[in-house]
C-alpha positions as CSV (number, residue, x, y, z in Angstrom):
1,X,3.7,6.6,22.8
2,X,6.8,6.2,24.9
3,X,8.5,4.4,22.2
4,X,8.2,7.1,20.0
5,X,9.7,9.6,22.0
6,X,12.5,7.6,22.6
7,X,13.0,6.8,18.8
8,X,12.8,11.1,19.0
9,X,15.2,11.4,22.0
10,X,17.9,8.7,20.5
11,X,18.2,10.5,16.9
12,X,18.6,13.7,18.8
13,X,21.2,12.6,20.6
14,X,23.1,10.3,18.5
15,X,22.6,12.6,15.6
16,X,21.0,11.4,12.1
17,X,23.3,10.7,9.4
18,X,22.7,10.1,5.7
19,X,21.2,11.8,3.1
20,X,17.8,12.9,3.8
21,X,17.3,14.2,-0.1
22,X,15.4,10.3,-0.6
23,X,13.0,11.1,2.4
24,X,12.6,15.2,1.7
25,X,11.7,13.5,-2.0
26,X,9.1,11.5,-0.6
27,X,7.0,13.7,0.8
28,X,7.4,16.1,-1.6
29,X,6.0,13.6,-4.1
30,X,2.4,13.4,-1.7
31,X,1.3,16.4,-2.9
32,X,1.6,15.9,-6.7
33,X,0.4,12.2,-6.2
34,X,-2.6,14.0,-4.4
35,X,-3.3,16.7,-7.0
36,X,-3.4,14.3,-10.4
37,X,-6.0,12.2,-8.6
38,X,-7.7,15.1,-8.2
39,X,-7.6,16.4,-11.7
40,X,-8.1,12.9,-13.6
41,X,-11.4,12.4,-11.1
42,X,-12.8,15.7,-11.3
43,X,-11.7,15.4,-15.3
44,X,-13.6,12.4,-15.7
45,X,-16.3,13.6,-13.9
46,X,-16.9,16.6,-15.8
47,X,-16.5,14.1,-19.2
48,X,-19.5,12.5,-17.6
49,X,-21.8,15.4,-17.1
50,X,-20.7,17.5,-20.3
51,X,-19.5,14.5,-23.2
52,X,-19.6,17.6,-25.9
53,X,-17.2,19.6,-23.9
54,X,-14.6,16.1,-23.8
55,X,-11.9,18.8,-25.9
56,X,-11.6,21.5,-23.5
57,X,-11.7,19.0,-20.6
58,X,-8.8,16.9,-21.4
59,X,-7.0,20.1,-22.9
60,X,-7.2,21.3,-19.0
61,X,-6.6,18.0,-17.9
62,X,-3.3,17.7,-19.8
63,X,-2.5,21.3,-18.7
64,X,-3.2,20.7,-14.5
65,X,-1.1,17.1,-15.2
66,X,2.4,19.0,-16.6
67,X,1.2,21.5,-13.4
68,X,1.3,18.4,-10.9
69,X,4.5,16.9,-12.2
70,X,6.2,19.6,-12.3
71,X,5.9,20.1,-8.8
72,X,7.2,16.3,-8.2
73,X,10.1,17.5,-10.6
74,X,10.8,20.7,-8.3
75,X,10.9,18.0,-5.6
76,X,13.7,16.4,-6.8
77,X,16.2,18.9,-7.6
78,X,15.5,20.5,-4.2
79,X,17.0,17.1,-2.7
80,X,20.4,18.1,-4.6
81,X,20.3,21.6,-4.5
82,X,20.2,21.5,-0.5
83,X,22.6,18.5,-0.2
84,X,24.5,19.1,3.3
């Protein structure tokens, strides 16, 4: 635990340099990573309780994956948009 707070204490003082845009990217690209798992599993579970309904499931499938992405998308412009 101590090490950590000195890692902390050091970049405070020192100062961090370079361009953060890679690492704001990063975890900006968790939460669309997180959210197509979650609509290609629930997706494929709802293709293996309702088979007849396979049409309207992958139709909204489709839809929540252009959602998800374009979240990651957002993620990146933001990293050149706020470029210090």
């Amino acid at each position: 635990m101590s090490a950590a707070l000195e890692m902390v204490n050091l970049a405070a003082t020192k100062g961090v340099t370079g361009n953060l845009g890679s690492v704001g990217y990063g975890l900006a690209a968790i939460g669309p990573g997180i959210g197509v798992g979650i609509v290609f599993g629930n997706g494929t579970q709802a293709l293996a309780r309702q088979p007849e309904a396979a049409g309207l499931i992958r139709q909204n499938q489709i839809l929540g994956f252009a959602f998800c992405e374009a979240l990651a998308l957002i993620g990146i412009v933001m990293g050149f948009i706020f470029k210090s």
